[in-house]
Every structure is written in C-alpha cells, then in structure tokens.
TIVEX-869953 format. One record per residue (C-alpha): residue number from 1; x, y, z. Coordinates in pm, whole numbers. Layout:
NODE    i      c1      c2      c3
NODE  NUM       X       Y       Z
...
END
This chain:
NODE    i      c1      c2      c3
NODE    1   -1549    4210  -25355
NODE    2   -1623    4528  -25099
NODE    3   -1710    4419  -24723
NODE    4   -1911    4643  -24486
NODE    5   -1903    4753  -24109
NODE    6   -2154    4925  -23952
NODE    7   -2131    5127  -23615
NODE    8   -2295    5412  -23410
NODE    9   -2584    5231  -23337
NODE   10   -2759    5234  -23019
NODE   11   -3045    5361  -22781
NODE   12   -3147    5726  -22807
NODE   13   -3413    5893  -22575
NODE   14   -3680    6079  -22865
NODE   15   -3496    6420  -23011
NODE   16   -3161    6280  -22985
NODE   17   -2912    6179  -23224
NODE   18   -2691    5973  -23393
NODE   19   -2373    5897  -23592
NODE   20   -2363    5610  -23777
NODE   21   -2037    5497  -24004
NODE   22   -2006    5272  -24280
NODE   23   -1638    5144  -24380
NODE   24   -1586    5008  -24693
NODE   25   -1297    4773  -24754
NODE   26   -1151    4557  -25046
NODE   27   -1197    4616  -25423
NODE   28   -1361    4984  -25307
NODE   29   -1224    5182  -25627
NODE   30   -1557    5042  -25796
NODE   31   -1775    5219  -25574
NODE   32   -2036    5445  -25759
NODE   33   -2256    5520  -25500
NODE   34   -2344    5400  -25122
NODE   35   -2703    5425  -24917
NODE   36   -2831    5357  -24680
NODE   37   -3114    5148  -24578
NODE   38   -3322    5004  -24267
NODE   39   -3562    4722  -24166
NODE   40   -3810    4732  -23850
NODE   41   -3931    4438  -23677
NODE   42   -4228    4324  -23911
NODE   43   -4200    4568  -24161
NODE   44   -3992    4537  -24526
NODE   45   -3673    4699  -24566
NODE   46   -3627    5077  -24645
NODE   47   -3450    5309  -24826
NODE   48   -3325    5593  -24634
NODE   49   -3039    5787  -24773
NODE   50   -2778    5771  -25087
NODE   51   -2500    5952  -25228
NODE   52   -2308    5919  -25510
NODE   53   -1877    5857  -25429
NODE   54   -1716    6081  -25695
NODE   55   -1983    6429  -25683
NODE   56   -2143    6354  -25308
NODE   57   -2502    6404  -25454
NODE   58   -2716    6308  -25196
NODE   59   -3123    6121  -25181
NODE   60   -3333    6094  -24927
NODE   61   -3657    5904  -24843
NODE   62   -3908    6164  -24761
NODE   63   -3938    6039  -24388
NODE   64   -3606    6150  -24359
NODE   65   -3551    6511  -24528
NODE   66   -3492    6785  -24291
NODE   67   -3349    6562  -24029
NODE   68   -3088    6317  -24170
NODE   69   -2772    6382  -24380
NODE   70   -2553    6131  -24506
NODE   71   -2215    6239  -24650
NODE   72   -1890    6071  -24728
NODE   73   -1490    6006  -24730
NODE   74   -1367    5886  -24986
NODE   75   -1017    5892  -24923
NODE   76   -1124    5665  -24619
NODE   77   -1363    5490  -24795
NODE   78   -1616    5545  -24529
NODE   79   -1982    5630  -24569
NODE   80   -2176    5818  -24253
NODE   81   -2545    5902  -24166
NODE   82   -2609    6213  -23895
NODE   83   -2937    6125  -23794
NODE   84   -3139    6453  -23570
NODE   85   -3457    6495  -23419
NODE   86   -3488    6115  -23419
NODE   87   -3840    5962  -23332
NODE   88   -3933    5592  -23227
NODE   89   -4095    5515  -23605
NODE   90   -3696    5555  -23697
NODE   91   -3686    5241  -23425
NODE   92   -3517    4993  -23717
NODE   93   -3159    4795  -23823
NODE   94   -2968    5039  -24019
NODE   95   -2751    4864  -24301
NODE   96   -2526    5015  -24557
NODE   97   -2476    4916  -24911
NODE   98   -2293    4953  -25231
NODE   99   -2417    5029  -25615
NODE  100   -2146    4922  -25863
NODE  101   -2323    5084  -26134
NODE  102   -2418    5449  -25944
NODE  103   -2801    5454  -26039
NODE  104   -2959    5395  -25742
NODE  105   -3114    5115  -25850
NODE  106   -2894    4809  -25743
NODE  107   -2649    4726  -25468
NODE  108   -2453    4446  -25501
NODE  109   -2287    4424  -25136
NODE  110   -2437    4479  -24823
NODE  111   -2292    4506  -24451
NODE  112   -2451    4308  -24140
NODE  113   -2673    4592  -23969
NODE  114   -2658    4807  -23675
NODE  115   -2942    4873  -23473
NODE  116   -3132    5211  -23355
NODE  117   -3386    5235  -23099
NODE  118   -3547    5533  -22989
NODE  119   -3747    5562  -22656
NODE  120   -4050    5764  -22644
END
C-alpha cells in the first residue's frame, strides 16, 4: 500500500505561481510512475502532468505545456508540480497519484487533494 500528501496549495493572484509536493510513503519501491491530476467545481477530473520514477520522462496535458513542470525525488519519494503563469481556468483540486504498472494508463492509489485558486 503507498499513501499520499498533498501540499502547496493555495490562492494565487493571475501570473503567479506555485509549488505543489506530493510525498509518497509505504510500499513506495513499486512506484513506476506518478501524475498528477485535478478536478474543478462541476467539471470531471483531469490529467495534468506525469513522469515516470526510474528515467524522469515527463507528460503533459496540452493546457499545461510551456507553463508547468513536474519533476521528482526519488530518494525522498516525493513527487512536485512548479506551476507558472497560472490563470483562473487552472482554478481546480490538485491530487497526486500512483501507476504500479508505469503506462500511464492506471493509478492504483490516490492522495486527498489540495486546492488552487487563482484570482483574476
């Protein structure tokens, strides 16, 4: 079992940014990959960002590119997201998650959410 914690989150004036973290803890030598992911009020939940834990090879949703970059620690087991030149439509709970497998396709464990809001 891996459990989650998001921080960073918080309330950003338009053009600002943001830090978020993502520590992993438990049986975390099975992690393949990590993304990111967010949910607005009303709307379906998103990918945003991934990157693979052994070669760092990153993904990113096209709404994204150019202004995020996630990277990672894997000594500390700890996933983050730099988020610049951050607009309101980025407005949204930010979770992490973990693929077992490393495709991209699945994630098995997810943490509880931290949110961003950006002011106009």
């Amino acid at each position: 079992q891996v459990q989650l914690v998001e921080s960073g989150g918080g309330l950003v004036q338009a053009g600002g940014s943001l830090r978020l973290s993502c520590a992993a803890s438990g049986r975390t030598s099975n992690i393949r990959r990590m993304g990111w992911f967010r949910q607005a009020p009303g709307k379906e939940r998103e990918f945003v960002a991934s990157i693979t834990w052994s070669g760092g090879t990153t993904s990113y949703a096209d709404s994204v590119k150019g202004r995020f970059t996630t990277s990672r620690d894997n000594a500390k087991n700890t996933m983050y997201l730099q988020m610049n030149s951050l607009k309101p439509e980025d407005t949204a709970v930010y979770y992490c998650a973990v693929d077992l497998i490393g495709g991209g396709i699945t994630y098995e464990y997810w943490g509880q959410g931290t949110q961003v809001t950006v002011s106009s």
